[in-house]
GUDRENLUM-124069 format. One record per residue (C-alpha): x, y, z. Coordinates in Angstrom, 1 decimal. Example, Ala and Ser with C-alpha at 12.3 -4.5 7.8 and 13.67 -1.06 7.14 Angstrom:
<rs>
x=12.3 | y=-4.5 | z=7.8
x=13.7 | y=-1.1 | z=7.1
</rs>
This chain:
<rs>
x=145.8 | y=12.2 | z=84.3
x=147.0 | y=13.8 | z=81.4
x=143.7 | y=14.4 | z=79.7
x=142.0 | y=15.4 | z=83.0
x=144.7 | y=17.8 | z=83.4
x=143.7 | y=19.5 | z=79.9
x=140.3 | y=21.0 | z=81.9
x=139.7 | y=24.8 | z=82.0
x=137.8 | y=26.5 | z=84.2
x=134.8 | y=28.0 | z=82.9
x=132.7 | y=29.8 | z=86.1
x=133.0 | y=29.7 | z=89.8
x=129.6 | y=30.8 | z=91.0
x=128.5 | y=31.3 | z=94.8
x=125.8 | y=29.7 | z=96.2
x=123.1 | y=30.1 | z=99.5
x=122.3 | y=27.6 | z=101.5
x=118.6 | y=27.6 | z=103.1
x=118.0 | y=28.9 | z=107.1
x=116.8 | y=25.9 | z=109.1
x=116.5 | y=28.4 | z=112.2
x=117.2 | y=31.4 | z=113.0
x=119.0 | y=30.9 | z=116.6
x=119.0 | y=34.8 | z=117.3
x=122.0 | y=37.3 | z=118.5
x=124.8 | y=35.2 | z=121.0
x=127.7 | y=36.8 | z=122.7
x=130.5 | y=34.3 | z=121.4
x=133.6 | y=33.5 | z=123.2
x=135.9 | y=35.1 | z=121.3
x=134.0 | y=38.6 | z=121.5
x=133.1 | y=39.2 | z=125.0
x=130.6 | y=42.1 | z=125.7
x=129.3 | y=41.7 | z=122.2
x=127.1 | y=39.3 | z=120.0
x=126.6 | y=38.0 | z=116.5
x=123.9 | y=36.3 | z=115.3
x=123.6 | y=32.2 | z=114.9
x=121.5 | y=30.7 | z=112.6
x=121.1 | y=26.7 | z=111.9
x=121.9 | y=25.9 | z=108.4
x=122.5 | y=28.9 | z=106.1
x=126.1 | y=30.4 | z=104.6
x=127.3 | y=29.9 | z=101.7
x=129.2 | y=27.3 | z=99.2
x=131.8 | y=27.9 | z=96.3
x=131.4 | y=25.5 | z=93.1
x=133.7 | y=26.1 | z=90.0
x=132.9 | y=24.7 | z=86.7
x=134.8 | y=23.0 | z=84.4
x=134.5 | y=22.5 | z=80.3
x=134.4 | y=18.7 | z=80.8
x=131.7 | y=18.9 | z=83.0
x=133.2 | y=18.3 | z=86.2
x=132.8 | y=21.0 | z=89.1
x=134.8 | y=21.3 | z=92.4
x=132.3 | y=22.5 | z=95.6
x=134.2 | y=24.7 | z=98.2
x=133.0 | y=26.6 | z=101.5
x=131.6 | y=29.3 | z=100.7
x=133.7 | y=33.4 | z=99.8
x=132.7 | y=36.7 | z=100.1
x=131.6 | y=38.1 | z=96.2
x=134.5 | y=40.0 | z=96.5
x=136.6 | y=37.2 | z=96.3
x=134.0 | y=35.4 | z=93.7
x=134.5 | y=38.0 | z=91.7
x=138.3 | y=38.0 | z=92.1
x=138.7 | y=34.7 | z=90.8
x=136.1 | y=34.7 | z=88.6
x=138.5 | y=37.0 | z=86.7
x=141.7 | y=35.6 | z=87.0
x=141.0 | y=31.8 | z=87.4
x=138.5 | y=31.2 | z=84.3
x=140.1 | y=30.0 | z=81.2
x=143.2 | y=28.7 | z=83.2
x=143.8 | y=24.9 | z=84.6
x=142.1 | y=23.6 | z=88.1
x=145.3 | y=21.3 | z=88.2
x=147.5 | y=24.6 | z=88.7
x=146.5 | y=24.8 | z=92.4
x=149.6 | y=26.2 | z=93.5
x=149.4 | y=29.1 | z=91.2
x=146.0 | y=29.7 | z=91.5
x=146.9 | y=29.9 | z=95.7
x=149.4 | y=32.2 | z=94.7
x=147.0 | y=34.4 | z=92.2
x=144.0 | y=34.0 | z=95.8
x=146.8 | y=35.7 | z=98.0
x=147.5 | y=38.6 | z=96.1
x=144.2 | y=39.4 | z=95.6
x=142.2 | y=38.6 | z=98.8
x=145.3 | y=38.9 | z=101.3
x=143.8 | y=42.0 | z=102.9
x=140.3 | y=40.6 | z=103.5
x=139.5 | y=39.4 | z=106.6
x=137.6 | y=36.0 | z=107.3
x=136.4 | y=36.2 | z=103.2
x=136.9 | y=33.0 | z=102.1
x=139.5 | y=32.4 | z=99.9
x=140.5 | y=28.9 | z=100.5
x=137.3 | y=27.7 | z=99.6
x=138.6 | y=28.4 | z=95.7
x=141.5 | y=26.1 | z=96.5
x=139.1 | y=23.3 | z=98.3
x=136.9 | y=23.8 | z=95.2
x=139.7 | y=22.9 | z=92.7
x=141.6 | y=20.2 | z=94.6
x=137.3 | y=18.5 | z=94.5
x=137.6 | y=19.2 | z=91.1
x=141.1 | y=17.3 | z=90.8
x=139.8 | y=14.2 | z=93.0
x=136.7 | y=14.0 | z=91.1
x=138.9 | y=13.9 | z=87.4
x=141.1 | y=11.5 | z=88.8
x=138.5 | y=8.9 | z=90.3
x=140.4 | y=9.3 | z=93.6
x=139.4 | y=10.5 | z=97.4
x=142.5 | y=13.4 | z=97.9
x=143.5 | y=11.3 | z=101.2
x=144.5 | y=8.6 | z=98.3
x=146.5 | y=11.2 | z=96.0
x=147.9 | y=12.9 | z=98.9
x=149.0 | y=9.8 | z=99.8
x=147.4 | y=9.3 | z=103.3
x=146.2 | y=6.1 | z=104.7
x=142.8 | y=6.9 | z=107.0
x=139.6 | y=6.9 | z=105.4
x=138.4 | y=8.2 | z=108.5
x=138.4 | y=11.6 | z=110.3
x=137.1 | y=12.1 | z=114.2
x=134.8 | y=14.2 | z=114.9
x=134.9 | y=17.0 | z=117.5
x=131.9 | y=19.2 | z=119.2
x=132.7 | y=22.8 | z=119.5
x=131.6 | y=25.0 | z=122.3
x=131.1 | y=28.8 | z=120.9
x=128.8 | y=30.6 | z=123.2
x=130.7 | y=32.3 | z=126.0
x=129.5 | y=30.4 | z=129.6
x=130.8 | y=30.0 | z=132.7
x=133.5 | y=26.9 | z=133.5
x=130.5 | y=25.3 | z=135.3
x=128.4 | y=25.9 | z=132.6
x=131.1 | y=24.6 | z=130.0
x=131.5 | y=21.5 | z=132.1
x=128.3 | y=20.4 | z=132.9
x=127.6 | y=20.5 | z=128.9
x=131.0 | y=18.6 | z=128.1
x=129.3 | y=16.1 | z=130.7
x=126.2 | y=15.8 | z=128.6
x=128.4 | y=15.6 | z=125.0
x=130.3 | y=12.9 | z=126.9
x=127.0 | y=10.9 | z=127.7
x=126.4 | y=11.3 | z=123.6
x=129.0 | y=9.9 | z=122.1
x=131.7 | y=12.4 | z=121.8
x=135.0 | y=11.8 | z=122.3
x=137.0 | y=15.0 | z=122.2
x=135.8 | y=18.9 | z=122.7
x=137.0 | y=22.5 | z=121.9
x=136.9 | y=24.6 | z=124.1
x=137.3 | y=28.8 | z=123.1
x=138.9 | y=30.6 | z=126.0
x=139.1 | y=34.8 | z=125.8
x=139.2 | y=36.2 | z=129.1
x=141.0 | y=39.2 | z=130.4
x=143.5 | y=37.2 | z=132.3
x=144.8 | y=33.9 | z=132.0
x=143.9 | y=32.9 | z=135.4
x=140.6 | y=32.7 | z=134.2
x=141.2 | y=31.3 | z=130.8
x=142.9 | y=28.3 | z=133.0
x=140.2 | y=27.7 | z=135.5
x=137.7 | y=27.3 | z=132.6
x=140.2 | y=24.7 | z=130.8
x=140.4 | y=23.3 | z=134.2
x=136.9 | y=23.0 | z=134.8
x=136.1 | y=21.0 | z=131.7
x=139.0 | y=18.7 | z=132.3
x=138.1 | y=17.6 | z=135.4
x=134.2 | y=17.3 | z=134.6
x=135.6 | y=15.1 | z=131.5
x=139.3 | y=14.6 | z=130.8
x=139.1 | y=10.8 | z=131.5
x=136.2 | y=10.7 | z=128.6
x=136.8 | y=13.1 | z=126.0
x=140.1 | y=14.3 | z=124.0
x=139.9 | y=18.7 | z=125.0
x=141.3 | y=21.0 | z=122.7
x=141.8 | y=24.6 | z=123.0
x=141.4 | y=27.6 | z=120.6
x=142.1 | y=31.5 | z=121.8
x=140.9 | y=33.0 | z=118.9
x=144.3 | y=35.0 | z=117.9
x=145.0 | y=34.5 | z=114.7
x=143.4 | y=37.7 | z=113.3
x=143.8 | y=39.7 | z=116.6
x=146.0 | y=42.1 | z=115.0
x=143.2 | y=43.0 | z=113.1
x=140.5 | y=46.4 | z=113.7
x=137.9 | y=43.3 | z=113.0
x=138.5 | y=41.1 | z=115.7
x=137.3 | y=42.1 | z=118.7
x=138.7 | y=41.2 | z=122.6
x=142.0 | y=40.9 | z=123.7
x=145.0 | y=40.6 | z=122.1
x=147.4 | y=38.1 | z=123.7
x=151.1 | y=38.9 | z=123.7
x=153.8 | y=36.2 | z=123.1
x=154.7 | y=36.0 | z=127.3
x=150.4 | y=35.3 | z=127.8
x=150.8 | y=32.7 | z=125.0
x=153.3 | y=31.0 | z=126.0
x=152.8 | y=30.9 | z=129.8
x=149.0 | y=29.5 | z=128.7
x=150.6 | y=27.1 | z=126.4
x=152.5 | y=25.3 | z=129.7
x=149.6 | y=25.4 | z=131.8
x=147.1 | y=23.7 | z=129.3
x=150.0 | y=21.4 | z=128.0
x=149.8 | y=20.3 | z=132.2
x=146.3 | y=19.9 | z=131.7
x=147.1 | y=17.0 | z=129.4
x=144.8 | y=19.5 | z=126.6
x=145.3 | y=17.6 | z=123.2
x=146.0 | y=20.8 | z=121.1
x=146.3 | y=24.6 | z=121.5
x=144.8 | y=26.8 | z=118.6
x=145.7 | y=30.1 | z=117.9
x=147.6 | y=31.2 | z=120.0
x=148.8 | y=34.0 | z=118.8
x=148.0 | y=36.3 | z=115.2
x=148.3 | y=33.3 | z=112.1
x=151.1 | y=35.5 | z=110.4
x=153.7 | y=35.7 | z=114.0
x=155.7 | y=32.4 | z=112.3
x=158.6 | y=32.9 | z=114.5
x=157.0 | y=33.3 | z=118.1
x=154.5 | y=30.3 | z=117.1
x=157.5 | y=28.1 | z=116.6
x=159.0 | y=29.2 | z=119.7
x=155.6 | y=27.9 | z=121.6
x=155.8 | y=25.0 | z=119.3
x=159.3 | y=24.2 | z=120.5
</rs>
């Protein structure tokens, strides 16, 4: 550990990853009345580069934030993770959905890797495992959500997300509904309402207030739904407790 921990970064570079398939423009659930396009495969990954030869790979980050911690990060150590966090926050705080914490993913690779350990081992966790989840992202009708949970179900899958963003919360419920009738005694459902950057110009759709979130959070926690995502914008830390509660 203490020579491993002597590494310096020497380049974090941003790499494309090949289009299988272009899947064309879809109107998402989180951006009703508009769309965005799909592809399968493509995006981006982060990789940073050490001077003993070992490099970390990340999710992929905007250039802007490449180029942010290409500036500030090379030349320091990938075990200072907490720093480096702290160095990523000041500089890419303001920009939305850009990618940031694939630097931190990328270094804590690059710390597994120079200790010959899996990070569930130095973290100290005790699953080698992790279950898998499908996730629904085209906005459909609660039949049309159902009858695909149905035919996830009949694959193998044995928990779904559902995105919910409706004008009202009746709605939002009767979709939730749907699905958990069609497949609650097969499949694990979780929720996600989109919120965490809703105070933001660049999220588009509604933006819940803290009586819709927490009047949603009952009903889906009647539902028997396994988790509830977002809720409300990632920064409101004292209402999120309060749902938490």
């Amino acid at each position: 550990m203490t020579t491993q921990s002597r590494l310096k970064i020497t380049d974090i570079k941003l790499h494309k990853i090949r289009v299988i398939r272009d899947l064309g423009w879809i109107e998402p659930a989180w951006n009703v009345g508009g769309k965005m396009p799909f592809t399968e495969g493509g995006g981006t990954v982060t990789e940073i580069f050490t001077d003993g030869g070992i490099s970390g790979i990340g999710p992929g980050a905007h250039p802007e934030v490449i180029a942010a911690a290409r500036t500030h990060l090379v030349g320091k150590d990938p075990f200072d993770t907490e720093q480096h966090a702290s160095t990523m926050r000041y500089y890419a705080a303001q920009l939305p959905y850009r990618g940031a914490a694939g630097i931190d993913i990328a270094l804590w690779d690059i710390i597994g890797k120079a200790c010959g350990q899996p990070l569930y081992k130095l973290w100290g966790g005790g699953k080698d495992k992790v279950p898998a989840y499908a996730s629904m992202v085209r906005l459909s009708t609660p039949e049309e959500r159902a009858d695909l949970a149905v035919r996830l179900a009949d694959e193998g899958w044995q928990a779904i997300k559902l995105r919910i963003h409706y004008q009202t919360m009746k709605e939002d419920v009767a979709l939730v509904e749907a699905v958990v009738d069609a497949v609650g005694d097969r499949m694990a459902v979780m929720v996600d309402a989109n919120q965490a950057q809703s105070s933001g110009n660049w999220q588009p759709g509604i933006q819940w207030t803290f009586h819709r979130a927490m009047q949603t959070a009952i009903e889906l926690d009647q539902l028997g739904v396994y988790w509830f995502e977002e809720p409300l914008p990632r920064f409101a830390f004292a209402d999120l407790a309060r749902i938490n509660a």
